[in-house]
N, CA, C and O atoms as a GROMACS GRO file, in nm:
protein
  244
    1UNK      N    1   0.401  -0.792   1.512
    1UNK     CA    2   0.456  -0.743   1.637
    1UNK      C    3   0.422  -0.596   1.659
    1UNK      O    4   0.402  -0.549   1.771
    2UNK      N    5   0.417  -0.533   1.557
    2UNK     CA    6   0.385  -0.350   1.565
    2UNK      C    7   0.252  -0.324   1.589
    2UNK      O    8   0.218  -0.224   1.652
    3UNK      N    9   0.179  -0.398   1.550
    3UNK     CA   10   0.047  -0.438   1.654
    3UNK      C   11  -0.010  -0.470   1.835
    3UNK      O   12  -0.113  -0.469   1.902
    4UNK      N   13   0.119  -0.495   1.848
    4UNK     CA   14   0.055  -0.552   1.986
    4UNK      C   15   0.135  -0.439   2.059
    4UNK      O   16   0.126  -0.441   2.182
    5UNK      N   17   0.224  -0.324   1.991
    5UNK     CA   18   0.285  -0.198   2.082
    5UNK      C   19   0.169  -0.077   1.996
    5UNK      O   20   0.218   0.034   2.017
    6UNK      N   21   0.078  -0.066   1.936
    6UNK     CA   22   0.066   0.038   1.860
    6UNK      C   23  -0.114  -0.024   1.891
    6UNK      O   24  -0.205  -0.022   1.808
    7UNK      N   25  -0.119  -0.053   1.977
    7UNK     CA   26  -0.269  -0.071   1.958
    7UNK      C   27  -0.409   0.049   1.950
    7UNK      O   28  -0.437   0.124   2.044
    8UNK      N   29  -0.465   0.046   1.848
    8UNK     CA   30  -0.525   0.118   1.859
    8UNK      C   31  -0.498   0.224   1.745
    8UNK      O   32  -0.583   0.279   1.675
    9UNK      N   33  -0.398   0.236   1.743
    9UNK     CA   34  -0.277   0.316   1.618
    9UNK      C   35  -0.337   0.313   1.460
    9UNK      O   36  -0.400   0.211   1.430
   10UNK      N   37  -0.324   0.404   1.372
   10UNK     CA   38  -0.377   0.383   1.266
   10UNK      C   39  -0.198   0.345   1.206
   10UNK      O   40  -0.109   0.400   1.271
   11UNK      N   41  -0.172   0.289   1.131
   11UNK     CA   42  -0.038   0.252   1.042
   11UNK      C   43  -0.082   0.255   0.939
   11UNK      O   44  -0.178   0.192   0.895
   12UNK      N   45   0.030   0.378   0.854
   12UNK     CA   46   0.046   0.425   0.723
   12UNK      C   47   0.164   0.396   0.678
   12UNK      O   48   0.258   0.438   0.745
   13UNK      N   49   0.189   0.330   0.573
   13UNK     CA   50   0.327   0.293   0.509
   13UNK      C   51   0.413   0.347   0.425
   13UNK      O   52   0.409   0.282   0.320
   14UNK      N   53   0.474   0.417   0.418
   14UNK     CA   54   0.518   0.478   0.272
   14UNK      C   55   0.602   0.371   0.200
   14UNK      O   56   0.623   0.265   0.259
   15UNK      N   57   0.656   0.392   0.064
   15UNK     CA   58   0.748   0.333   0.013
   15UNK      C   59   0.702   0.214  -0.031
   15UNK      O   60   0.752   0.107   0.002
   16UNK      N   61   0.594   0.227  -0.116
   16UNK     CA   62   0.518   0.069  -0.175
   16UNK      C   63   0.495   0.124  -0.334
   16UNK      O   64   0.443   0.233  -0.359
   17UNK      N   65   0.528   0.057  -0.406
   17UNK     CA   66   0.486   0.078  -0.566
   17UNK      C   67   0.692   0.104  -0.626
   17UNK      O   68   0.796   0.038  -0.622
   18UNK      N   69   0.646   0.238  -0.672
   18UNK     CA   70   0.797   0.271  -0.703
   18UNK      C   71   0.920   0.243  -0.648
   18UNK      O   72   1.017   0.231  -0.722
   19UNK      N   73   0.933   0.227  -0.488
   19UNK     CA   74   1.022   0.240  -0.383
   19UNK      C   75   1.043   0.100  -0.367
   19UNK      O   76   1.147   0.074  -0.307
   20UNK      N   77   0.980   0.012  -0.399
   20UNK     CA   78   0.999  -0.111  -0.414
   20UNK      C   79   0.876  -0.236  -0.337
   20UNK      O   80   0.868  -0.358  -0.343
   21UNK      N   81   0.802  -0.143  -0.276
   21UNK     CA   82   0.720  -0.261  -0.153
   21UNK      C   83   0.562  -0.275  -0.232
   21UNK      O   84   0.485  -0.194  -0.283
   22UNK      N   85   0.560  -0.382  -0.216
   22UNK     CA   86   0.406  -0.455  -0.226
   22UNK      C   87   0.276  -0.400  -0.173
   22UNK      O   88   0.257  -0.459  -0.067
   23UNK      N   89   0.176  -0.314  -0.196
   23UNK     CA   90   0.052  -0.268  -0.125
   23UNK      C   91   0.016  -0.429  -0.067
   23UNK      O   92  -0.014  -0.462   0.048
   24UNK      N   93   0.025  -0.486  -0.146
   24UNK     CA   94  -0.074  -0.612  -0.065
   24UNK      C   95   0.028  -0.649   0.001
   24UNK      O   96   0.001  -0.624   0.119
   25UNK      N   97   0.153  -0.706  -0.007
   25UNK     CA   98   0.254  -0.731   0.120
   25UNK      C   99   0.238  -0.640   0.236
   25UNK      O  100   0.248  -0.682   0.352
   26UNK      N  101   0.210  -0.499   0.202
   26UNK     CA  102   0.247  -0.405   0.318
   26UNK      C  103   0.081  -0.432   0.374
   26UNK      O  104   0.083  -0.477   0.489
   27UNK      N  105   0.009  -0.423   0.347
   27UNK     CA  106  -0.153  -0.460   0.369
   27UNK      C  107  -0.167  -0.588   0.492
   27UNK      O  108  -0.221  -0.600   0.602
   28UNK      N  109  -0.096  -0.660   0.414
   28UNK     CA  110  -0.134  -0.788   0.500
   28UNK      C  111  -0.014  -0.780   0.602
   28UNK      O  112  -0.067  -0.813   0.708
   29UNK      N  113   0.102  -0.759   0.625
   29UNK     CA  114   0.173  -0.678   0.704
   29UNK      C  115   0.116  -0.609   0.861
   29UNK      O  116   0.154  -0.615   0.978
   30UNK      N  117   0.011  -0.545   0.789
   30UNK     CA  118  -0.077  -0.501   0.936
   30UNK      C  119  -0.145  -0.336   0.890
   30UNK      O  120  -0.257  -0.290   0.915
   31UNK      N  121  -0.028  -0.272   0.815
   31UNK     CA  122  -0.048  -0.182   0.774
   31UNK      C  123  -0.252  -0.118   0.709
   31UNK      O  124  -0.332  -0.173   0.633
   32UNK      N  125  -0.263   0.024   0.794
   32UNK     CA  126  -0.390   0.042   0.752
   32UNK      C  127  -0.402   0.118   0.620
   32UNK      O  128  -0.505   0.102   0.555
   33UNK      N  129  -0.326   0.182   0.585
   33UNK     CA  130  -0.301   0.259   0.448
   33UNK      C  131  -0.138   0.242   0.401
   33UNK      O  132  -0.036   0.242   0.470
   34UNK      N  133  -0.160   0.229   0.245
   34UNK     CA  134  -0.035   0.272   0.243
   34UNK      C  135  -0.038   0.385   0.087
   34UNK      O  136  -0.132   0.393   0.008
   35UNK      N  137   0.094   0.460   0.078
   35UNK     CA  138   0.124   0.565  -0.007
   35UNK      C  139   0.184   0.549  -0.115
   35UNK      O  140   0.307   0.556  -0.113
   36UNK      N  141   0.114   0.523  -0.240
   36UNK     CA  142   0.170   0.482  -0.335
   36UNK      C  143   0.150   0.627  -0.450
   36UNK      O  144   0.105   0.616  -0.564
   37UNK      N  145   0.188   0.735  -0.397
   37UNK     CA  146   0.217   0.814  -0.519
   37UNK      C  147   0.273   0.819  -0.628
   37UNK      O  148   0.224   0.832  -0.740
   38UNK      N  149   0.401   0.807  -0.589
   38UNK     CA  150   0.485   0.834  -0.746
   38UNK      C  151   0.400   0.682  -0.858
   38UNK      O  152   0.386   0.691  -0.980
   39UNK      N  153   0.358   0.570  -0.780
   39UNK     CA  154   0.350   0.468  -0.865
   39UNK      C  155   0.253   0.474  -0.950
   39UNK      O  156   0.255   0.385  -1.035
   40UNK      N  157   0.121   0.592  -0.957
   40UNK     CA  158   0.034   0.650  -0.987
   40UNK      C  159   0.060   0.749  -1.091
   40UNK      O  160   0.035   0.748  -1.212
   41UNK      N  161   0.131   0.859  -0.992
   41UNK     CA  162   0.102   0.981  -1.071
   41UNK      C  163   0.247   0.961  -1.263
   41UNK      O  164   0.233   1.002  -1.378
   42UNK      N  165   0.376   0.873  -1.185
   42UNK     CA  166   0.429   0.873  -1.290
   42UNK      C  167   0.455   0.783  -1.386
   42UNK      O  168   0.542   0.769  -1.471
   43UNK      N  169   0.337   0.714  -1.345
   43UNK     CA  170   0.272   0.613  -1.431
   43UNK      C  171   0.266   0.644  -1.623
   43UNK      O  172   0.270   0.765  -1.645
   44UNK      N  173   0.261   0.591  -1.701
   44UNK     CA  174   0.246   0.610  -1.868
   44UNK      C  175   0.075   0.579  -1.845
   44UNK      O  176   0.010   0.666  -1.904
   45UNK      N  177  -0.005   0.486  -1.780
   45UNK     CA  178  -0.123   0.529  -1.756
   45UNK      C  179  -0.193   0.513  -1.647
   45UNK      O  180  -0.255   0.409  -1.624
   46UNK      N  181  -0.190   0.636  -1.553
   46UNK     CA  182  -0.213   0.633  -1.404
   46UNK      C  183  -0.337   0.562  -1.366
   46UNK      O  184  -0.334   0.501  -1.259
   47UNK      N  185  -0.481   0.560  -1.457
   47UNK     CA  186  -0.567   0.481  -1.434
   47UNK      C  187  -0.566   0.340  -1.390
   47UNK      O  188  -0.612   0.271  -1.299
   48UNK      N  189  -0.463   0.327  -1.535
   48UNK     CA  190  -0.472   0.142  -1.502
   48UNK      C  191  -0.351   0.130  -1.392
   48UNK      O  192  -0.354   0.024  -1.330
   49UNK      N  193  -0.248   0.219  -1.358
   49UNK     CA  194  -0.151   0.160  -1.216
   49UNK      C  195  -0.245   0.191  -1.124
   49UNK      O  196  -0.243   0.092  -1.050
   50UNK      N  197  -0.351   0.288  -1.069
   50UNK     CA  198  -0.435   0.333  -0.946
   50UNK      C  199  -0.504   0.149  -0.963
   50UNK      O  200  -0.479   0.060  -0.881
   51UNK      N  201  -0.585   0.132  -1.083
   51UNK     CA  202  -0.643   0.014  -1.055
   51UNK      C  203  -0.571  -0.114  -1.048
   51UNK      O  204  -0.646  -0.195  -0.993
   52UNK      N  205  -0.476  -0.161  -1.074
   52UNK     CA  206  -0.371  -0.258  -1.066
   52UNK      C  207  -0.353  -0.259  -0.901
   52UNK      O  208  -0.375  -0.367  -0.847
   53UNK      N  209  -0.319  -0.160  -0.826
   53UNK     CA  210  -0.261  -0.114  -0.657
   53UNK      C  211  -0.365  -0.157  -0.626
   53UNK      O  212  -0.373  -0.268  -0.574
   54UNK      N  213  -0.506  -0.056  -0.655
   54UNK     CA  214  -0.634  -0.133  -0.568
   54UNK      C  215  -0.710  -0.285  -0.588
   54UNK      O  216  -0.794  -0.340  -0.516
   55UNK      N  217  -0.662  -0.319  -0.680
   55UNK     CA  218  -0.700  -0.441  -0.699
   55UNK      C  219  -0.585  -0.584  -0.612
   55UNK      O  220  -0.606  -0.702  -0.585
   56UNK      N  221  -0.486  -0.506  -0.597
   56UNK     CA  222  -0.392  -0.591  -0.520
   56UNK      C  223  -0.382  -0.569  -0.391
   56UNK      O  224  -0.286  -0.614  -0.327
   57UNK      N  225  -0.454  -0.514  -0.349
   57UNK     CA  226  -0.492  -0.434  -0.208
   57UNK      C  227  -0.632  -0.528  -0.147
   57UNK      O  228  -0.651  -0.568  -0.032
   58UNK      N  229  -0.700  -0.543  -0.244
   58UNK     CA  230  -0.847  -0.618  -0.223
   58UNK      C  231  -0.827  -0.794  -0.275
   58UNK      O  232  -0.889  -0.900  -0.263
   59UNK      N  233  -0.742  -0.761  -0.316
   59UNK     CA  234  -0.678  -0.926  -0.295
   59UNK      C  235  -0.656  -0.998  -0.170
   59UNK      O  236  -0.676  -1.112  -0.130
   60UNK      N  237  -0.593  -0.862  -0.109
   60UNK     CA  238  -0.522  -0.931   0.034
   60UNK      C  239  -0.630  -0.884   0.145
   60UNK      O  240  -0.574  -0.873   0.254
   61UNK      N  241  -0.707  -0.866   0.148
   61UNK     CA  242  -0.839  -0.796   0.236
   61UNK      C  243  -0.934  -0.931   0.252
   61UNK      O  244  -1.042  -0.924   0.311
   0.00000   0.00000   0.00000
């Protein structure tokens, strides 16, 4: 539905990883980016959470 008022609109999501929401839920959602900092940076090993997010991101793509 936030599509058909926002056309044209880039949509950025916050609140995916730590905060509780799905990159690939929020992805397929409609959403064009979303912000997964803390789930990264305060990660025990930020590599493998950055690649875990992008890999669940290109799942839903």
């Amino acid at each position: 539905m936030i599509r058909k008022i926002t056309v044209g609109l880039t949509i950025i999501s916050p609140g995916v990883g730590t905060q509780g929401g799905s990159a690939g839920d929020t992805i397929r959602a409609g959403a064009d980016y979303v912000i997964v900092g803390r789930s990264i940076y305060q990660s025990d090993d930020p590599a493998a959470g950055a690649k875990q997010i992008a890999d669940e991101i290109l799942s839903v793509l």
